[in-house]
Structure formats: C-alpha cells, structure tokens
C-alpha distance (Angstrom), angle and dihedral (degrees) to the residues before:
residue distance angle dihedral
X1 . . .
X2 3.75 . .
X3 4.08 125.3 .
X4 3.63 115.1 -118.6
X5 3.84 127.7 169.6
X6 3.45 111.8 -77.2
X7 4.05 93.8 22.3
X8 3.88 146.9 82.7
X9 3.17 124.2 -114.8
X10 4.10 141.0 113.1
X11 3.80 119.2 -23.0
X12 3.97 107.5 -95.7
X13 3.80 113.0 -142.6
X14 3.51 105.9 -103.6
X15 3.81 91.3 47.6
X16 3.95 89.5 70.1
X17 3.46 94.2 90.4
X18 3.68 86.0 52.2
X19 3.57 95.3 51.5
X20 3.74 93.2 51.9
X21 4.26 93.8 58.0
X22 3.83 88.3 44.3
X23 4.25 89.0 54.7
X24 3.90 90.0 33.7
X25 4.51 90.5 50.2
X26 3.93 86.6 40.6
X27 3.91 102.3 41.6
X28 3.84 102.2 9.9
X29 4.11 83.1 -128.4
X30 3.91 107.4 158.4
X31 4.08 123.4 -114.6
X32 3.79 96.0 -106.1
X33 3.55 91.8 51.6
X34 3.53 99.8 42.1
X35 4.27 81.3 49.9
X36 3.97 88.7 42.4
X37 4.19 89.3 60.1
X38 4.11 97.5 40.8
X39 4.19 77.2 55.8
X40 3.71 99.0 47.9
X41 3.88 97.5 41.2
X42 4.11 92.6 33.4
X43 3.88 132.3 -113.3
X44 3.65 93.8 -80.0
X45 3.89 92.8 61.2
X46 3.88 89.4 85.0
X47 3.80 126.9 85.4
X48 3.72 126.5 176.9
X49 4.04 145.8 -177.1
X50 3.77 122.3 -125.4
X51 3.93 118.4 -153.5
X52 3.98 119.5 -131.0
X53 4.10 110.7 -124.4
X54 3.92 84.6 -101.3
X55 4.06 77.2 76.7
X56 3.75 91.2 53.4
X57 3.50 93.9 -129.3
X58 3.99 97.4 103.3
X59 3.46 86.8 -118.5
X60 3.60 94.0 -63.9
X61 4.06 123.8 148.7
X62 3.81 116.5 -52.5
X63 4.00 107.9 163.0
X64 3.56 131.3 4.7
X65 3.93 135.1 -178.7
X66 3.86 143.2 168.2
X67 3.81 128.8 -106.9
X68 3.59 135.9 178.7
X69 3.64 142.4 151.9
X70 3.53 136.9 -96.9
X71 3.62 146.8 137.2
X72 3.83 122.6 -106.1
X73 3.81 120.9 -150.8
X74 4.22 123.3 -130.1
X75 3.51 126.3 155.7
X76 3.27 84.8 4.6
X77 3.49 105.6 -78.6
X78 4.81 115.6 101.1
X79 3.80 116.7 -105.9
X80 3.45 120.3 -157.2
X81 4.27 106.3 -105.6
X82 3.57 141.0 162.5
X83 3.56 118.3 -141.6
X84 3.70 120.1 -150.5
X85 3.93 133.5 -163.1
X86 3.86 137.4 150.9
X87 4.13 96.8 60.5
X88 3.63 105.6 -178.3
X89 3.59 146.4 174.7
X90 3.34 147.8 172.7
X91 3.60 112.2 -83.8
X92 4.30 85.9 -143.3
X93 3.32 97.4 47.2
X94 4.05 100.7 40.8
X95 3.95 112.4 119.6
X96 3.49 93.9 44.3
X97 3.98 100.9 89.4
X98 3.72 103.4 -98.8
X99 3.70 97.3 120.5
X100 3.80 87.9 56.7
X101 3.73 93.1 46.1
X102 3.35 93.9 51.9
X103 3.94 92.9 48.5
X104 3.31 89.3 50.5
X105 3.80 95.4 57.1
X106 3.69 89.0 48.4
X107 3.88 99.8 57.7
X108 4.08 87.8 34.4
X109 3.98 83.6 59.3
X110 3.91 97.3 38.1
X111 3.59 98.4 49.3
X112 4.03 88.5 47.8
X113 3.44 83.9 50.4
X114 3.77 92.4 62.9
X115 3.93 97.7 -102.0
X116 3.84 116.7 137.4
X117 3.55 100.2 -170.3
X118 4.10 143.7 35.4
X119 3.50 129.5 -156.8
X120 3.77 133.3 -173.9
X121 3.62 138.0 155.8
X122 4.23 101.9 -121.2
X123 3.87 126.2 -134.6
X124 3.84 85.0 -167.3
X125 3.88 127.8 24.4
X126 3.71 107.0 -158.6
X127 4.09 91.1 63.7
X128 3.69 90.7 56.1
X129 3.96 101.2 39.0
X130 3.61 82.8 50.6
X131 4.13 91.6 60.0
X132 4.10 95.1 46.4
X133 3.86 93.5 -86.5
X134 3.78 112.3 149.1
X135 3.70 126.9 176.4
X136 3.57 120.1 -76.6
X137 3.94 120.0 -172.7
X138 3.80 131.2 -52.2
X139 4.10 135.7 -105.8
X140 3.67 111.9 -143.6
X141 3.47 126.1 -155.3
X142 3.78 114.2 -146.7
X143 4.02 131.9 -178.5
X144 3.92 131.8 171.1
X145 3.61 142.1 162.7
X146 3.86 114.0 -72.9
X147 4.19 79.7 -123.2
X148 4.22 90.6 62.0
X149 3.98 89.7 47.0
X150 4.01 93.3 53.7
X151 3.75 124.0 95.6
X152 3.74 107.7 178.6
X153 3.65 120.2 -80.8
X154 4.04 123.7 -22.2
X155 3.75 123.2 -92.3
X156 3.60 108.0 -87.8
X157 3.94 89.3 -139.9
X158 3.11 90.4 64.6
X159 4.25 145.5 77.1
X160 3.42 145.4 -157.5
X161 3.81 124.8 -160.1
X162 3.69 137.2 178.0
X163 4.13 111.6 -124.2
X164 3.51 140.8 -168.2
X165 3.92 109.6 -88.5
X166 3.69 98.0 -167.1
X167 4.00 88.9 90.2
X168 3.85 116.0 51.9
X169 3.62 98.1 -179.2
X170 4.02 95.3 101.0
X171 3.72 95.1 41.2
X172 4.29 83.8 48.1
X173 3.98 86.7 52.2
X174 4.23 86.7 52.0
X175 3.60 94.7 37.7
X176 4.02 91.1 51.5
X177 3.77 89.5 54.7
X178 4.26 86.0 72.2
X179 4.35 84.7 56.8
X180 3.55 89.7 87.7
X181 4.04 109.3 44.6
X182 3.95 87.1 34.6
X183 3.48 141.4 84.3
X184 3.37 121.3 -141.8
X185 3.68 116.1 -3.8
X186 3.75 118.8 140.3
X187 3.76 131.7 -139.5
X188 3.91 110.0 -111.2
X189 3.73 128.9 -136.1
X190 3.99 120.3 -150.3
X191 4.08 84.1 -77.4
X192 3.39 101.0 52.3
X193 3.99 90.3 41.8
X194 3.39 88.9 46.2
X195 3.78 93.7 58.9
X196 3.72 93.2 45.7
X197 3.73 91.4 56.2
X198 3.52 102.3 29.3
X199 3.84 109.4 35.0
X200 3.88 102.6 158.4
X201 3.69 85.5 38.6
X202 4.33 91.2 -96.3
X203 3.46 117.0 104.7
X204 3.95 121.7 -97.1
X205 4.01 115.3 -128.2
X206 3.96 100.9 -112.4
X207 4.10 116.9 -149.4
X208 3.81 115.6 -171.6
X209 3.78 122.4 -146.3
X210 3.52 139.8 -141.3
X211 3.96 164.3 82.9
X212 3.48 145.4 -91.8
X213 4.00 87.2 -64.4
X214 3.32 94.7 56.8
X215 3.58 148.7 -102.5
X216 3.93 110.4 -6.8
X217 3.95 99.1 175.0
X218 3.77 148.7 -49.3
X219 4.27 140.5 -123.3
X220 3.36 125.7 -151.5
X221 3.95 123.7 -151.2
X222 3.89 137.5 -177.3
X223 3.46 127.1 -134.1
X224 4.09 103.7 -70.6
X225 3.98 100.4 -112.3
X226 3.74 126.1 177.8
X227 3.51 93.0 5.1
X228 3.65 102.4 -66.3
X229 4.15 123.4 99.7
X230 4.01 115.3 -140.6
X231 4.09 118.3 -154.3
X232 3.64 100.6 -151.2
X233 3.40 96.0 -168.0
X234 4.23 142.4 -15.8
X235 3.36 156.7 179.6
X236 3.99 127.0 -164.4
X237 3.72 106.1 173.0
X238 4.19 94.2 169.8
X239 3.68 140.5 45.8
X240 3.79 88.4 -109.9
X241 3.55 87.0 46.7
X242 3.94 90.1 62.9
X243 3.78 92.6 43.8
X244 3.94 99.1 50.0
X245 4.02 89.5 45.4
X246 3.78 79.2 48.8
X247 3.63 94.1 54.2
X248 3.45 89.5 47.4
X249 3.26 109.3 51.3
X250 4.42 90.9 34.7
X251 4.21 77.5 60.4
X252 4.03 89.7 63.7
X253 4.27 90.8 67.2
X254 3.30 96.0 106.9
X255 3.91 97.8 53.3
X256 4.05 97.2 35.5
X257 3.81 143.9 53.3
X258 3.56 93.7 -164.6
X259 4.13 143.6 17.4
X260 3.64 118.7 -140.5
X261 3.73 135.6 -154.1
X262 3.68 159.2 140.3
X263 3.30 135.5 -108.9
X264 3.83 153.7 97.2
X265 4.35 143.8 -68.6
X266 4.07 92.7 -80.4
X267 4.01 97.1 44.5
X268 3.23 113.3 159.9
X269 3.25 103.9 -144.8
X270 3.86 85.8 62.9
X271 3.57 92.7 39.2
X272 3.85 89.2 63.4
X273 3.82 103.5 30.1
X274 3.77 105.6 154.7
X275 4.39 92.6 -151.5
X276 3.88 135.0 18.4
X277 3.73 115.9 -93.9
X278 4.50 101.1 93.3
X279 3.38 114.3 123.3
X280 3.98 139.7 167.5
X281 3.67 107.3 -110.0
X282 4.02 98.4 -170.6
X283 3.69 121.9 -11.7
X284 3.98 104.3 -155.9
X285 4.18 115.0 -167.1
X286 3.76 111.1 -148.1
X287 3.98 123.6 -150.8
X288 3.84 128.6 -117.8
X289 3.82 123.3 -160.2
X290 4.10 117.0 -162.3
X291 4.25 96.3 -137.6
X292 4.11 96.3 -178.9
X293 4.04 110.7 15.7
X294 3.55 103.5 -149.0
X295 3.79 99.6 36.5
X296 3.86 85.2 57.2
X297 3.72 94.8 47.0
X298 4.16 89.3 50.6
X299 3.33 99.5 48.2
X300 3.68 111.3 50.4
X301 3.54 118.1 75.8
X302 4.02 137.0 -113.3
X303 3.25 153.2 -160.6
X304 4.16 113.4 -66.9
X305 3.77 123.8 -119.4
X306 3.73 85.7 19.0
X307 3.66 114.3 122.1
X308 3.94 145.4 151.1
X309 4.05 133.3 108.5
X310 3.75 120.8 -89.2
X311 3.82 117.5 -166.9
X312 4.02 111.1 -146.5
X313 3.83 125.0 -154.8
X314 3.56 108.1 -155.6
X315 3.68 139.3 -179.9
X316 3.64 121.7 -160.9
X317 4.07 118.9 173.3
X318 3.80 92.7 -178.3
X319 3.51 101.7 48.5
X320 3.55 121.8 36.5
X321 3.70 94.3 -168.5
X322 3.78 90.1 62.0
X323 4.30 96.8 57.1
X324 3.84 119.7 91.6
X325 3.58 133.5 43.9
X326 3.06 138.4 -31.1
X327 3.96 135.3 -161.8
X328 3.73 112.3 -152.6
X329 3.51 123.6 -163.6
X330 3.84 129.6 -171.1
X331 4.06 131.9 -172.2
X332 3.69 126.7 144.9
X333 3.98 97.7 8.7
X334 3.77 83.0 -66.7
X335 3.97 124.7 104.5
X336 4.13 147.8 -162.3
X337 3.47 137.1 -155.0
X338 3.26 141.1 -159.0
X339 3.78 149.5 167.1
X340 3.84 121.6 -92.3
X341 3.79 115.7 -143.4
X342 3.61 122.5 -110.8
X343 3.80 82.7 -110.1
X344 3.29 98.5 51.6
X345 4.29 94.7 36.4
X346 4.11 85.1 63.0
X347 3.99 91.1 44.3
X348 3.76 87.1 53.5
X349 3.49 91.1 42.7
X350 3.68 86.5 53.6
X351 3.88 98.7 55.5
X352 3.58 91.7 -116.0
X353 3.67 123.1 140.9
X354 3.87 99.6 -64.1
X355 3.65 90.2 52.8
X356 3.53 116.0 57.1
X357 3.89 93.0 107.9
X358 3.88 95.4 39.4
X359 4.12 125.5 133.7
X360 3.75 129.1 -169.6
X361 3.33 120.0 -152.0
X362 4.13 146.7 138.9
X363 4.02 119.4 -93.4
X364 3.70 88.7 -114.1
X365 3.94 91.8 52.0
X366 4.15 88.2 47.9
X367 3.79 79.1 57.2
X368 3.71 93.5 57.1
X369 3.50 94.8 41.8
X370 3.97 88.2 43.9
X371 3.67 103.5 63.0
X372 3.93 93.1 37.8
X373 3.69 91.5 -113.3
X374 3.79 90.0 132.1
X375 4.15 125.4 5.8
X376 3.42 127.8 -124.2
X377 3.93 101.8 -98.5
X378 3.70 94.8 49.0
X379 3.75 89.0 56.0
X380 3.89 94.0 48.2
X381 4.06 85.4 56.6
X382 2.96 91.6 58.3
X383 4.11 99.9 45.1
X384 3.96 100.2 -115.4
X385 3.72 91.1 112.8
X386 4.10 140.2 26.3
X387 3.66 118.4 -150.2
X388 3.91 134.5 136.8
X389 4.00 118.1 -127.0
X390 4.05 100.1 -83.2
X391 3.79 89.2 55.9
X392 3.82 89.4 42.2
X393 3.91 90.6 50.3
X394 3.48 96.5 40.9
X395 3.79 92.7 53.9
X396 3.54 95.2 47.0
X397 3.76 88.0 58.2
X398 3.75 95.1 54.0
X399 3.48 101.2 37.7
X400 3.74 100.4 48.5
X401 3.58 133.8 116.7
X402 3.84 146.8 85.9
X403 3.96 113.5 -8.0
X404 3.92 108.3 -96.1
X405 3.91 119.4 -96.1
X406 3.72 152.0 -179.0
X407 3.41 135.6 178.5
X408 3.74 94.7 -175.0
X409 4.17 116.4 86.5
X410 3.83 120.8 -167.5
C-alpha cells in the first residue's frame, strides 16, 4: 500500500518529522523516544492519513498511528492480532473524522493481512466503541511496602541469580510457559521486550530464579530512586518462584518505601502478601476488536471435554463480513464455525428448533464476551446482549477461564 494525498497508507520518509509532532501534541512523548520506538519496532511499523486540499493542509499529514503484528493468547492456544498504539491527530483538524478514517484503514489492512483481532489501550472510548472495539481485560498496577511482600526467609532449594539482559530468548522461553494458564498475554517482539526491560530507555538488572530442576522464572528491577523500587517486568511460574522474588524484593526495606509493579487480578505477589499494605495503584482496561469472526472463534482455545453448539447473532457496522449468524461448534477444547443461512438466521431468530441456544449481541460485545473479560449474564444485565438461559449456560462454559491480562501498555 502506497500513501497518496488524500489516503492512508505507510509513512513516507519525509513525513517522519510529521509523525513525531502529531505523537508529541497527542501524547506529549519526546522526539528521541518517539525515534527510539520507530527503531525498535522497524520503519514499517508506522501508518498515516494524508488530508485532500479541501482540508487545507495541501495534503500534508493529518493522523498517524502504529501497527504491528502479534499473536494474542486465549484459552490457551495464540491468535493472530495486531496491536496498535500512538493514535494521533492533528489538533486543527480533529472533529472532522480523520481519526476514524484512519482507524478504519488500519483494521481494513490488518484483517487483509490475516489478523483476527486488535488490541489497544484507548485515550478516548467513544472513537473505539464506535469502530466495534469492546473491552478486553485489565493491567493493574500494584505497589506495597517491601515489609507486606516478605515471607520469612527464602527456600533453601532454591536460587536467585543476576543474568545478562541483552538476550531475551530464555526469559521468552519462561515467559511463554504463562500462555497456557493465562488469558491474554501477548508475545513480544524486540520493541515490546525492549520496553519491558528497559522502560526509561536504561537497562533493568535481570535475576533468574529457580531450583534444582531448573529455571522457574525471572524479575526485573530498576535502579531504586526516590525511595520507591519499580519491577519492570516478571515471571514467577512456581511457589518457590513467588517466595524467592519475595525474599528479594522484602531484602530492599531498608532502601525503599514502596515496591512497584504490573500485573493482573490473580497476582501472585498479592495473592501471597505476607502483611496488609498492597494496593492497586491504577487499573487501566484495554480494548479488543474481533477483525475476521470465525477465524477468531477457531483459533483461540477452550475449555476440554466441553462441548455443544451455540448460535451467535451478531451485528457488525464496520465489517460486513462479520454480521449474521453464526453456528459454533465445540469438541475437544477445539471449535468451528460456520455461516447460518438466511433461512435458517430468521428460524433462529424465531426460537424455533435451531435456536434454542442462540445470543444476539454487537461485535464489540462478542469481544467482551470473547476474551472472558466479562461473562455472558453480566452483559445481558446490562442490555449488550439477548439470550435465554441455554445460550447463557452454554457460553459460560466455553468462554470460561482465568480473567484476561497484560502487563504490557502501548
């Protein structure tokens, strides 16, 4: 896709500098760190929207965002997603529908591209709801005295060692062990690793954890400055996991008021808090689009030795392809779609024979539904879907699980 006056499309050279003042008016981020992230995620990550002279711009720069791909994890098999950050536009031309023109190119192209799903964190809501985007799952940020986090003294079985975090790949093969017990979680590239590791742009010191076995996970922390101790990023994937970070981070009291970190509902860290004193900071809900319906649907996984057929009514404005219904089938924590007829959609619709186990609902509500951020009968109270009590049941079954998280904000 090329950019042409008047069109999205790719960021051409000289609109870089561009780019960076849209991000920098929207976000307030800085030039070198705007420049720092087009590095880390690659030139091609950027796509932008050019106004026609009617905007009086001559065609210049009017909105620009970032896109790449990745693959989300539910059920806890990866779906292919594209995540999106940096939304901008230009504060003189907002109101005037570039921000949803340019969204709109961006799913067009990531769903062409063979993506099923989009996630973003939103600075506004009613742009996003507007474009099918429901919400998703949370990220939690949690802090506590170094005296609440410590449990008594460290498991002698166990060790804790300080690593070279130049090479990700070992903490990637720890982190991936979470894919399948989680909701959720995405797998980084170097950018998003990158920013977990190196959040301020200086490198975190990285201690792996373990046992005779083996390594069982790793924390990251940055230099403790004015008294408090940030955990950039980490992964605890056994009970003595938990108690050595414990240790560790209990053995930073005399240096800090307060530990800081990120993470979801279920941390463990909170879970296993040895005194009062945790609390959430900020809890921040990030938004999931569903691109291509039934490629979503048969590639996440679910619950085994649940099965049954669940007819979904759904109503898509953005993408045509996405509206009807929807037959789906589960066996084996595996499932498969498939188109209903017209006949059949107004039998269903109907309560007739086909439709017993039938729910109605919006694309952005399938998304809430989808990642297990919210189940079905709390989003029939509330009016964002219809369904009678099979349909609700069933539904429950498939979509059930651990509470969708992510650590990682962009």
């Amino acid at each position: 896709m090329t950019a042409v006056p008047g069109g999205f499309g790719p960021l051409l050279p000289e609109d870089r500098v561009d780019a960076a003042t849209l991000v920098r008016q929207g976000f307030g981020i800085p030039r070198e760190y705007f420049d720092r992230s087009v590095e880390l995620f690659g030139p091609g990550v950027m796509r932008g929207l050019r106004a026609g002279p009617e905007a009086g711009s001559a065609g210049g720069l009017v909105a620009c965002a970032a896109v790449w791909p990745m693959d989300q994890w539910f059920g806890g098999r990866p779906v292919p997603s594209c995540g999106v950050a940096a939304v901008a536009v230009d504060p003189a031309q907002r109101g005037r529908g570039y921000g949803t023109a340019l969204m709109r190119g961006l799913l067009e192209e990531a769903r062409a591209g063979g993506a099923a799903l989009s996630v973003l964190y939103p600075a506004t809501l009613p742009l996003y709801t507007r474009l099918g985007f429901g919400r998703g799952g949370v990220s939690f940020d949690w802090s506590a005295p170094p005296a609440a986090l410590s449990a008594g003294p460290p498991p002698r079985d166990g060790w804790i060692r300080r690593t070279d975090a130049s090479d990700a790949g070992q903490l990637a093969a720890l982190r991936r062990s979470l894919f399948t017990t989680t909701n959720g979680l995405v797998e980084r590239n170097e950018g998003l690793w990158s920013f977990a590791l190196c959040p301020d742009g200086a490198p975190s010191d990285v201690y792996t954890l373990g046992g005779s076995g083996g390594l069982e996970g790793y924390i990251a922390v940055a230099p403790p400055a004015d008294r408090k101790l940030n955990v950039a990023d980490l992964c605890l994937l056994s009970p003595r996991a938990v108690r050595l970070a414990q240790g560790f981070l209990g053995g930073y009291r005399a240096q800090v008021d307060r530990v800081t970190w990120r993470g979801g509902p279920d941390d463990p860290l909170v879970l296993l808090a040895a005194e009062r004193g945790v609390r959430a900071d900020a809890c921040d809900e990030w938004l999931l689009r569903i691109l291509d319906l039934p490629r979503a649907l048969e590639s996440r996984g679910y619950p085994p030795g649940v099965a049954g057929e669940l007819t979904l009514d759904v109503s898509d404005a953005l993408i045509p392809e996405n509206s009807g219904c929807f037959r789906l089938s589960l066996s084996d924590g595996k499932a498969s779609v498939r188109p209903l007829p017209r006949a059949l959609n107004n039998a269903d619709k109907a309560g007739g024979r086909t439709g017993k186990a039938v729910l109605s609902l919006s694309i952005a509500a399938l998304a809430c539904l989808y990642s297990g951020h919210k189940g079905p009968h709390v989003l029939r109270q509330v009016g964002l879907l219809r369904g009678g009590e099979e349909a609700l049941a069933l539904a429950s079954l498939f979509f059930s699980g651990p509470a969708p998280w992510m650590p990682d904000r962009f």
